[in-house]
Structure formats: C-alpha cells, structure tokens
PyMOL Python script that loads the backbone (N, CA, C, O; Angstrom):
from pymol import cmd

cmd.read_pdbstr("""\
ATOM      1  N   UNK A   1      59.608 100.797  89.735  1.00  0.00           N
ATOM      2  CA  UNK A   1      60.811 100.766  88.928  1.00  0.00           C
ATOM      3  C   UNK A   1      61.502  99.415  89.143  1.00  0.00           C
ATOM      4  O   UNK A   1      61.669  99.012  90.294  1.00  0.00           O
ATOM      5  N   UNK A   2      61.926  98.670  88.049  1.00  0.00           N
ATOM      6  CA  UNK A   2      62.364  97.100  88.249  1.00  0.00           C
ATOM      7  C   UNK A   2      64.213  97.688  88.642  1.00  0.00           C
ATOM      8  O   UNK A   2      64.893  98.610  88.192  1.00  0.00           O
ATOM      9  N   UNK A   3      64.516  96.444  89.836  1.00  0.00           N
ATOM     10  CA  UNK A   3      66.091  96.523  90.049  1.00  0.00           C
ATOM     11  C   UNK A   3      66.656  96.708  89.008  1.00  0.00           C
ATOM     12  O   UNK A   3      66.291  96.084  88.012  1.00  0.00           O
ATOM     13  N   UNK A   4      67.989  97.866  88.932  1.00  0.00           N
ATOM     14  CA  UNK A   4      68.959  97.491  88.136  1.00  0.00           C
ATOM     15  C   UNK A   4      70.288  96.775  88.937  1.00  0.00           C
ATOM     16  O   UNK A   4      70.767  97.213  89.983  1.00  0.00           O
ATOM     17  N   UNK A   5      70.761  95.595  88.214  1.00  0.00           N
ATOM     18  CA  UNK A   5      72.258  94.672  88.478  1.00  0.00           C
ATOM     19  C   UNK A   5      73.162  95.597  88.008  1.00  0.00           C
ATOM     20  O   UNK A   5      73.247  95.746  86.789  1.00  0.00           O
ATOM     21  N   UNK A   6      74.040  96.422  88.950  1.00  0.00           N
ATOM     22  CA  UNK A   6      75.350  96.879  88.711  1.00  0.00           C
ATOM     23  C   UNK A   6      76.553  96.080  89.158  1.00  0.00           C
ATOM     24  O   UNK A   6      77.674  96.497  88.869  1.00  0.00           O
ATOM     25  N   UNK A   7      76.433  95.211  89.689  1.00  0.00           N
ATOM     26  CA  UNK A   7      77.452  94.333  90.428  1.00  0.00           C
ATOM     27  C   UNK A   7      77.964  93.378  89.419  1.00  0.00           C
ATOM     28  O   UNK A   7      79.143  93.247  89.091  1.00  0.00           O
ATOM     29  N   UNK A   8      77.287  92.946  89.118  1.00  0.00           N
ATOM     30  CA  UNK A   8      77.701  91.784  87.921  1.00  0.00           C
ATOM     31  C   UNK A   8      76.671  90.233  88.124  1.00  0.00           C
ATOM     32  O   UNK A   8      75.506  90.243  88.523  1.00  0.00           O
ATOM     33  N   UNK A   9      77.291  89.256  87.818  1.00  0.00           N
ATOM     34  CA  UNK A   9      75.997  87.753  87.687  1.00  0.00           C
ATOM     35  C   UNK A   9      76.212  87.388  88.951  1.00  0.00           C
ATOM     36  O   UNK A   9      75.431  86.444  89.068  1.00  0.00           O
ATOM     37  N   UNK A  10      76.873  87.540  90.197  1.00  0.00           N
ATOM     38  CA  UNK A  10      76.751  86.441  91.350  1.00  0.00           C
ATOM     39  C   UNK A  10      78.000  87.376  92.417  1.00  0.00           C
ATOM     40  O   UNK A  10      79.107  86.972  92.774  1.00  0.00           O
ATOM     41  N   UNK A  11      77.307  88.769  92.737  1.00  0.00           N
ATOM     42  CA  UNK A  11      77.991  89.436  93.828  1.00  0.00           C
ATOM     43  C   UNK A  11      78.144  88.897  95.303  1.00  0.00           C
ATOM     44  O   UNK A  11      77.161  88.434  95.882  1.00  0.00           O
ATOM     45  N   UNK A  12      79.299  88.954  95.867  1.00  0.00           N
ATOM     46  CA  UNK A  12      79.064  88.255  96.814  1.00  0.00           C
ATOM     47  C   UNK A  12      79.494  89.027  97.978  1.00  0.00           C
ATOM     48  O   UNK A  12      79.194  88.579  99.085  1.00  0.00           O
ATOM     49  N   UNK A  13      79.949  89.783  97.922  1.00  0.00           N
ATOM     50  CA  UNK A  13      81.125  91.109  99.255  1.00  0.00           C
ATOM     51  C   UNK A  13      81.176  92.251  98.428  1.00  0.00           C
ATOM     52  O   UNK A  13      81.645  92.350  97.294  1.00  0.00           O
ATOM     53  N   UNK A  14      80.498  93.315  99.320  1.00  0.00           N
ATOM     54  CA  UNK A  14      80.742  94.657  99.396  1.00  0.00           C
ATOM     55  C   UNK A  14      81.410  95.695 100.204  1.00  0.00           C
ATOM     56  O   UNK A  14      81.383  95.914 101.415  1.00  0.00           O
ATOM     57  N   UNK A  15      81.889  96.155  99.432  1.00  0.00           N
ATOM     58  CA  UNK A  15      82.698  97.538 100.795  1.00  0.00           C
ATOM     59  C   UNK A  15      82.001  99.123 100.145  1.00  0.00           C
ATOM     60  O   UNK A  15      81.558  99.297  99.009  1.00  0.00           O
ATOM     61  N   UNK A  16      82.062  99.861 100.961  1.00  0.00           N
ATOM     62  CA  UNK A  16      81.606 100.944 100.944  1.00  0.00           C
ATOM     63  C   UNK A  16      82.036 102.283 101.350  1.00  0.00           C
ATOM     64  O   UNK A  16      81.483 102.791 102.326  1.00  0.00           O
ATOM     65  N   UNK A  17      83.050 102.984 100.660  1.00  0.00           N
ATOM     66  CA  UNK A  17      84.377 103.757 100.928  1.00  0.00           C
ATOM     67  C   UNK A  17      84.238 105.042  99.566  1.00  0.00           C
ATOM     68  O   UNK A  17      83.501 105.145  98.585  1.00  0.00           O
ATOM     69  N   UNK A  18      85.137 105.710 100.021  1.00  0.00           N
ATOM     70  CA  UNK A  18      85.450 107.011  99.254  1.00  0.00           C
ATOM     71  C   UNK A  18      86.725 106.382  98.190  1.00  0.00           C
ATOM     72  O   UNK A  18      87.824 106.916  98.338  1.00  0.00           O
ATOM     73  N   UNK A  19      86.673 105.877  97.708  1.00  0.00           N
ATOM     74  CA  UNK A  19      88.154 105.286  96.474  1.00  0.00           C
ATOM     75  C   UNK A  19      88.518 106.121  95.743  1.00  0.00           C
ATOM     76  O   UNK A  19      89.465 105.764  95.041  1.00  0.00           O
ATOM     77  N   UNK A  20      88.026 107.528  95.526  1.00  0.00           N
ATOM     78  CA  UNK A  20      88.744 107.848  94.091  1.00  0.00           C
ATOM     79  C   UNK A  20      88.772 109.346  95.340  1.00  0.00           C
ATOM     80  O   UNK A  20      89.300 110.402  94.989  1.00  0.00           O
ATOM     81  N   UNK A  21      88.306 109.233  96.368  1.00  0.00           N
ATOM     82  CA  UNK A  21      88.699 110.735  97.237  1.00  0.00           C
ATOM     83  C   UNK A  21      87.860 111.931  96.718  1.00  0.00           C
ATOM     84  O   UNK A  21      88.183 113.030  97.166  1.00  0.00           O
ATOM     85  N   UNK A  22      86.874 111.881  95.877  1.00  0.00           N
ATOM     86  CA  UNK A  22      86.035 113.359  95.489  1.00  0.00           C
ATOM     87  C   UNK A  22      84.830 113.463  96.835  1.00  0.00           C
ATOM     88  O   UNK A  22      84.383 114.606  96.739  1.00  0.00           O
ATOM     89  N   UNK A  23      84.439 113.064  97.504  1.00  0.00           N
ATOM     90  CA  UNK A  23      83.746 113.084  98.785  1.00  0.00           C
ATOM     91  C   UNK A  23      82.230 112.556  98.357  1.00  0.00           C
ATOM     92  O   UNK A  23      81.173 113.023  98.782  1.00  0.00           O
ATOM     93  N   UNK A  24      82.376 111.556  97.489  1.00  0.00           N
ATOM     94  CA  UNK A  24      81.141 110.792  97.354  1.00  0.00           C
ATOM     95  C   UNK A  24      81.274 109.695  98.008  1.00  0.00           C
ATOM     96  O   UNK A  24      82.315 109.561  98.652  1.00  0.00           O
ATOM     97  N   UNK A  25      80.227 108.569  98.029  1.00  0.00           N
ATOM     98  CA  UNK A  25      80.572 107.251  98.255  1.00  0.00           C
ATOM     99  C   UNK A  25      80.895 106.444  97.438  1.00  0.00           C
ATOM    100  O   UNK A  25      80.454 106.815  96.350  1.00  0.00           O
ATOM    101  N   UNK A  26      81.497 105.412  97.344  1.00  0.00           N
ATOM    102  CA  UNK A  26      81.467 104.111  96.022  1.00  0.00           C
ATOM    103  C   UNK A  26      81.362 103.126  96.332  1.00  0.00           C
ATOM    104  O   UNK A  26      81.434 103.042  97.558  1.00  0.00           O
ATOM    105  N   UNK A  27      81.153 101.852  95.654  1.00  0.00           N
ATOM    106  CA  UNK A  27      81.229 100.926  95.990  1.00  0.00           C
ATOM    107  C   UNK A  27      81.982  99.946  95.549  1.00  0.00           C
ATOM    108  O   UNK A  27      82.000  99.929  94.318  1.00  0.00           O
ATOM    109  N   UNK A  28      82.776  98.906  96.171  1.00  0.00           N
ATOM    110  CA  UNK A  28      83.334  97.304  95.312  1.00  0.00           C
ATOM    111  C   UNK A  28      82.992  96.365  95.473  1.00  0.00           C
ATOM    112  O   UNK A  28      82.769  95.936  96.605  1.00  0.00           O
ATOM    113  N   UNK A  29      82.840  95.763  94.516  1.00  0.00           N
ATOM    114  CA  UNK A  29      82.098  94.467  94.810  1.00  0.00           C
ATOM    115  C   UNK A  29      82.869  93.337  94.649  1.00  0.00           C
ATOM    116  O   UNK A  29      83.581  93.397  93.647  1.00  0.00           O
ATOM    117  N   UNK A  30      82.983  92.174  95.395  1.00  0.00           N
ATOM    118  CA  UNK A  30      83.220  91.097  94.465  1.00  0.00           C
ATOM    119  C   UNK A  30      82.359  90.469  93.712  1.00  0.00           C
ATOM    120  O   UNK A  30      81.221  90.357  94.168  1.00  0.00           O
ATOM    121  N   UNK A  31      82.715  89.780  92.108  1.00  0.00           N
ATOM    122  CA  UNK A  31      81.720  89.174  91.660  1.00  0.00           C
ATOM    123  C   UNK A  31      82.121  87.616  91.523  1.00  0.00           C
ATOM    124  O   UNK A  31      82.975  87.263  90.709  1.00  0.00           O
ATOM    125  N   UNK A  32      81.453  86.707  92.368  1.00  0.00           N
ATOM    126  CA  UNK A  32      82.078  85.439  91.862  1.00  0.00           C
ATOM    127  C   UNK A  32      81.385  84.589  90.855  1.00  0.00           C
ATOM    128  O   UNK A  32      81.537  83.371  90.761  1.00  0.00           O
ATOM    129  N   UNK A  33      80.600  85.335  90.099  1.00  0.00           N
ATOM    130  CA  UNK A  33      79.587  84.444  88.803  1.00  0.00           C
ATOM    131  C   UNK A  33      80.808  85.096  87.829  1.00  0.00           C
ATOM    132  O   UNK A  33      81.065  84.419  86.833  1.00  0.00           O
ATOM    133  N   UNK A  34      81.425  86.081  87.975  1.00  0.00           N
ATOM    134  CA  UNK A  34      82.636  86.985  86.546  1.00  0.00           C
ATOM    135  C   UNK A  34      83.864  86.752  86.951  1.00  0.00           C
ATOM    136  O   UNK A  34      84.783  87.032  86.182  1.00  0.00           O
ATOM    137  N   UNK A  35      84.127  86.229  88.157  1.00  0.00           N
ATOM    138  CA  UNK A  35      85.799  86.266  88.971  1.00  0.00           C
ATOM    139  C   UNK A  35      86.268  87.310  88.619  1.00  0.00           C
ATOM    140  O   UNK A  35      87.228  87.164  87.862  1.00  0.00           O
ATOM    141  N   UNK A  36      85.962  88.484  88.879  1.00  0.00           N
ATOM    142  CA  UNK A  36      86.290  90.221  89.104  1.00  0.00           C
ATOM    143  C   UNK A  36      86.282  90.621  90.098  1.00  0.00           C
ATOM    144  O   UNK A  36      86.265  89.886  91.085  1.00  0.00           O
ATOM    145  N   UNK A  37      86.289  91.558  90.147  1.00  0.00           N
ATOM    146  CA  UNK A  37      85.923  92.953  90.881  1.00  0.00           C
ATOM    147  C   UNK A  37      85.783  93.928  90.612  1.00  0.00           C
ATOM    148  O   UNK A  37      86.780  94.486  90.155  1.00  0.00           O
ATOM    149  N   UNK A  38      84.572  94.697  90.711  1.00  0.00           N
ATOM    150  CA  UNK A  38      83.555  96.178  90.387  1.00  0.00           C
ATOM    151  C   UNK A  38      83.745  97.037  91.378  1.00  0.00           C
ATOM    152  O   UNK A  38      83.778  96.990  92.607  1.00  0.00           O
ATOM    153  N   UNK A  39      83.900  98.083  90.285  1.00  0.00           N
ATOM    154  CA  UNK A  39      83.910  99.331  91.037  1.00  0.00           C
ATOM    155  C   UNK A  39      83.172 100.706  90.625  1.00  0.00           C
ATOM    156  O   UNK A  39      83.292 101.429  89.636  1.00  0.00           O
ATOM    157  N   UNK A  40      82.419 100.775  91.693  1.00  0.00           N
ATOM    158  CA  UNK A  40      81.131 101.525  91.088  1.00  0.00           C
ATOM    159  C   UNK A  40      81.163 102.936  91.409  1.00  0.00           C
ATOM    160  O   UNK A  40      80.635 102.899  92.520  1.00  0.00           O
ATOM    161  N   UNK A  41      81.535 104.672  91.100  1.00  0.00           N
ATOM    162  CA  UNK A  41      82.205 105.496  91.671  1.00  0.00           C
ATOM    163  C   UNK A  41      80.569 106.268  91.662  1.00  0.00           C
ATOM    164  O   UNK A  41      79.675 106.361  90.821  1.00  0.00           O
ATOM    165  N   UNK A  42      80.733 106.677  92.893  1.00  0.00           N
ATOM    166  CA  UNK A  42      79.070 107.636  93.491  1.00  0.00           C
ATOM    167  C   UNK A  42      79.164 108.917  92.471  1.00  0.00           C
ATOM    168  O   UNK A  42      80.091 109.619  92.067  1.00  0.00           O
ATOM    169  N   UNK A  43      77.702 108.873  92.246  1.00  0.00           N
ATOM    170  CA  UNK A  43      77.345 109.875  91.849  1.00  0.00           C
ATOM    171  C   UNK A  43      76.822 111.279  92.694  1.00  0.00           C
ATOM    172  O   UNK A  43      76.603 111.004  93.874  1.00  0.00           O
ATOM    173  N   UNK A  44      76.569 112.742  92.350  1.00  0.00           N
ATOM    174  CA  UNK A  44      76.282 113.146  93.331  1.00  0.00           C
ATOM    175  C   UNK A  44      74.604 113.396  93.970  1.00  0.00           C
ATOM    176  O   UNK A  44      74.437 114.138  94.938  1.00  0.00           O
ATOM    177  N   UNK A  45      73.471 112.705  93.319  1.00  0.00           N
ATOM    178  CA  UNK A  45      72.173 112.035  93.457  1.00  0.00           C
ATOM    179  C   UNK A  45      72.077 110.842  94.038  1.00  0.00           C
ATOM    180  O   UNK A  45      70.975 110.293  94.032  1.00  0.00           O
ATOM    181  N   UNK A  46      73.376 110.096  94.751  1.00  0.00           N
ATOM    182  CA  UNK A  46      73.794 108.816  95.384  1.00  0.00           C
ATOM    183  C   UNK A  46      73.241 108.041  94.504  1.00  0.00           C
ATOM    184  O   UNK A  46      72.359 107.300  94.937  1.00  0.00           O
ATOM    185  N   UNK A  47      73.550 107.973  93.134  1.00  0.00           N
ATOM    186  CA  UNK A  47      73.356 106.911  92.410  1.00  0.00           C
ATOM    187  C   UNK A  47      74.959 106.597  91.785  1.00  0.00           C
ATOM    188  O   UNK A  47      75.915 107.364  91.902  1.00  0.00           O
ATOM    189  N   UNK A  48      74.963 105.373  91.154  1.00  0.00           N
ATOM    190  CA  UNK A  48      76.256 104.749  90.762  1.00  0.00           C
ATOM    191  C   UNK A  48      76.704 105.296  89.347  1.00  0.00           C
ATOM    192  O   UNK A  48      75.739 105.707  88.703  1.00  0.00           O
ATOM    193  N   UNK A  49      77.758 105.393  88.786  1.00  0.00           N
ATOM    194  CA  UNK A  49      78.263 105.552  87.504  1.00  0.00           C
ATOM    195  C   UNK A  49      78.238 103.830  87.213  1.00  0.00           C
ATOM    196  O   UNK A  49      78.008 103.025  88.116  1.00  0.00           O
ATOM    197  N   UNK A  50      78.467 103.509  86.051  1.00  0.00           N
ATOM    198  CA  UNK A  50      78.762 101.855  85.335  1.00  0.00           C
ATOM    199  C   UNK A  50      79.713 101.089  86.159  1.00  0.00           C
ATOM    200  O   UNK A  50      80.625 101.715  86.698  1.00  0.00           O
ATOM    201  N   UNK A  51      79.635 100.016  86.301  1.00  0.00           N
ATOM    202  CA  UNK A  51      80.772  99.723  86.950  1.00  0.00           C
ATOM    203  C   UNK A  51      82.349  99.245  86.369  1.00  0.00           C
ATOM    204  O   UNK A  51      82.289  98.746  85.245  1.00  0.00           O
ATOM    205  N   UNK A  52      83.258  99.295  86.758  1.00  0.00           N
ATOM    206  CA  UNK A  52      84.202  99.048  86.340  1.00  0.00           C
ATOM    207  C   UNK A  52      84.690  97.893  86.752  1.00  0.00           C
ATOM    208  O   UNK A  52      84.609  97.482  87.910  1.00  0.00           O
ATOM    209  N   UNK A  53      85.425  97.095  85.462  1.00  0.00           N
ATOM    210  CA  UNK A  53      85.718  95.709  86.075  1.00  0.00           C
ATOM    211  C   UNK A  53      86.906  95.447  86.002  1.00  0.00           C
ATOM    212  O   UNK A  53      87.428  95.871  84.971  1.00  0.00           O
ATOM    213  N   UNK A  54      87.665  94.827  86.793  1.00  0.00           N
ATOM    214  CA  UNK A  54      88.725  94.292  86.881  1.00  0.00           C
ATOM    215  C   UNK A  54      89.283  92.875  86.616  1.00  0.00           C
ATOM    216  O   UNK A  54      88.267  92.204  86.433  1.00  0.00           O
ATOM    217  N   UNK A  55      90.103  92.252  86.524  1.00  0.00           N
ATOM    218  CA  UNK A  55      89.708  90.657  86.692  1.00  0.00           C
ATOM    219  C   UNK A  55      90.560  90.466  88.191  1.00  0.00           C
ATOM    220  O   UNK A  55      91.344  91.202  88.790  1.00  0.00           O
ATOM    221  N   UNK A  56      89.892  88.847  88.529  1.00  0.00           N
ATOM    222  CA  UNK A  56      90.680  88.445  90.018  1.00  0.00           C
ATOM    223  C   UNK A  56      91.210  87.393  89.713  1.00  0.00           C
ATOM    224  O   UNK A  56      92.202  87.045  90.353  1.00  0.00           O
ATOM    225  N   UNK A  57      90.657  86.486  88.535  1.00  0.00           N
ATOM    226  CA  UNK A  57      91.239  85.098  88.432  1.00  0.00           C
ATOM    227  C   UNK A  57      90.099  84.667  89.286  1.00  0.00           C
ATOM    228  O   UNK A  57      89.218  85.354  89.802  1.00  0.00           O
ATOM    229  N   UNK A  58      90.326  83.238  89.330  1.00  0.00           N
ATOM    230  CA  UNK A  58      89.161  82.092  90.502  1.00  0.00           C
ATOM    231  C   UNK A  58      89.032  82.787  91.445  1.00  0.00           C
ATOM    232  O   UNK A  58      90.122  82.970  91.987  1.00  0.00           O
ATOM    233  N   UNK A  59      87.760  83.570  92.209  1.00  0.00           N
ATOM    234  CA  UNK A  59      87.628  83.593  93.629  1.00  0.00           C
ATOM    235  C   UNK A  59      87.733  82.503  94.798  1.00  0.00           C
ATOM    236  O   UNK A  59      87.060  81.553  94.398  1.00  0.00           O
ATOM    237  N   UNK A  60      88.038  82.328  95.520  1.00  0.00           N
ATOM    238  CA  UNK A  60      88.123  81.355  96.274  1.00  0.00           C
ATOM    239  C   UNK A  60      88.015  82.080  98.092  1.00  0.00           C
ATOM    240  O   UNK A  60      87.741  83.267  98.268  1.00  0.00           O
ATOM    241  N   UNK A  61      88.237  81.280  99.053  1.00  0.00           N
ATOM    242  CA  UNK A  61      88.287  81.658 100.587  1.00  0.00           C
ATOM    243  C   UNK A  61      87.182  82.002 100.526  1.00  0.00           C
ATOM    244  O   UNK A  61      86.430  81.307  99.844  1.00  0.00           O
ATOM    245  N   UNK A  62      86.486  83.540 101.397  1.00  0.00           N
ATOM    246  CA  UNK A  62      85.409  83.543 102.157  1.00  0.00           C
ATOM    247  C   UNK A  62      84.489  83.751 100.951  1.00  0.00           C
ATOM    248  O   UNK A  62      83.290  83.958 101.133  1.00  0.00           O
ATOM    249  N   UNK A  63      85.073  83.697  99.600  1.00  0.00           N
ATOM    250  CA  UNK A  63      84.156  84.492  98.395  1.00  0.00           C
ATOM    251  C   UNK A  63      83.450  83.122  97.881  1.00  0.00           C
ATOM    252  O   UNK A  63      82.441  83.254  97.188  1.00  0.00           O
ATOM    253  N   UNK A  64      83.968  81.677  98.210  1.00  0.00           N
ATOM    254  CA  UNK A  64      83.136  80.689  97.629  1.00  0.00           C
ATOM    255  C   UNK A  64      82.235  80.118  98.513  1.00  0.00           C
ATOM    256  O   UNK A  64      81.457  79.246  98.124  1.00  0.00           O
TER     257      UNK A  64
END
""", "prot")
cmd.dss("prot")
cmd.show_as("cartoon", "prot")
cmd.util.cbc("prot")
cmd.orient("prot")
C-alpha cells in the first residue's frame, strides 16, 4: 500500500494527545511547506479522519 500525506507539503513537529477528549488519539502537526497547523482527530481503527487546517502565518524558531 503506497504512503498516504496527511500532514501537509513539509511537516515538521508532531504532538500526540487526546484534543477533542472522545478517548482516541490525534494528532498536530506543524506544516512549514503551508505555514499551518493540522489537526488530525483518531479514528477508532487508529486511523486519521482528514486533516484540519488552520493558518500560523510564517513559521519560524525551532520550526525553520
């Protein structure tokens, strides 16, 4: 099965937390190829729903 990119063009930092509190996992990403941030809410097969994007403006500090 070829990778699927849920993160976006140039992920660079992940965290790995309960965010929305239903007792799955999720994930956020930063993306510094989109200057966002994704948020990917667990499914219960530990696979991802789409991700959701936010904007950040320029990443910069430990993200460049």
């Amino acid at each position: 099965m070829a990778p699927v990119n849920y993160a976006g063009a140039n992920p660079t930092s992940v965290i790995i937390g309960d965010f929305n509190g239903d007792g799955k996992l999720d994930l956020a990403v930063a993306d510094l190829g989109g200057n966002n941030g994704n948020l990917l809410l667990g499914n219960e097969a530990g696979t991802f729903q789409s991700a959701l994007s936010f904007a950040a403006g320029t990443l910069t500090g430990p993200f460049r």
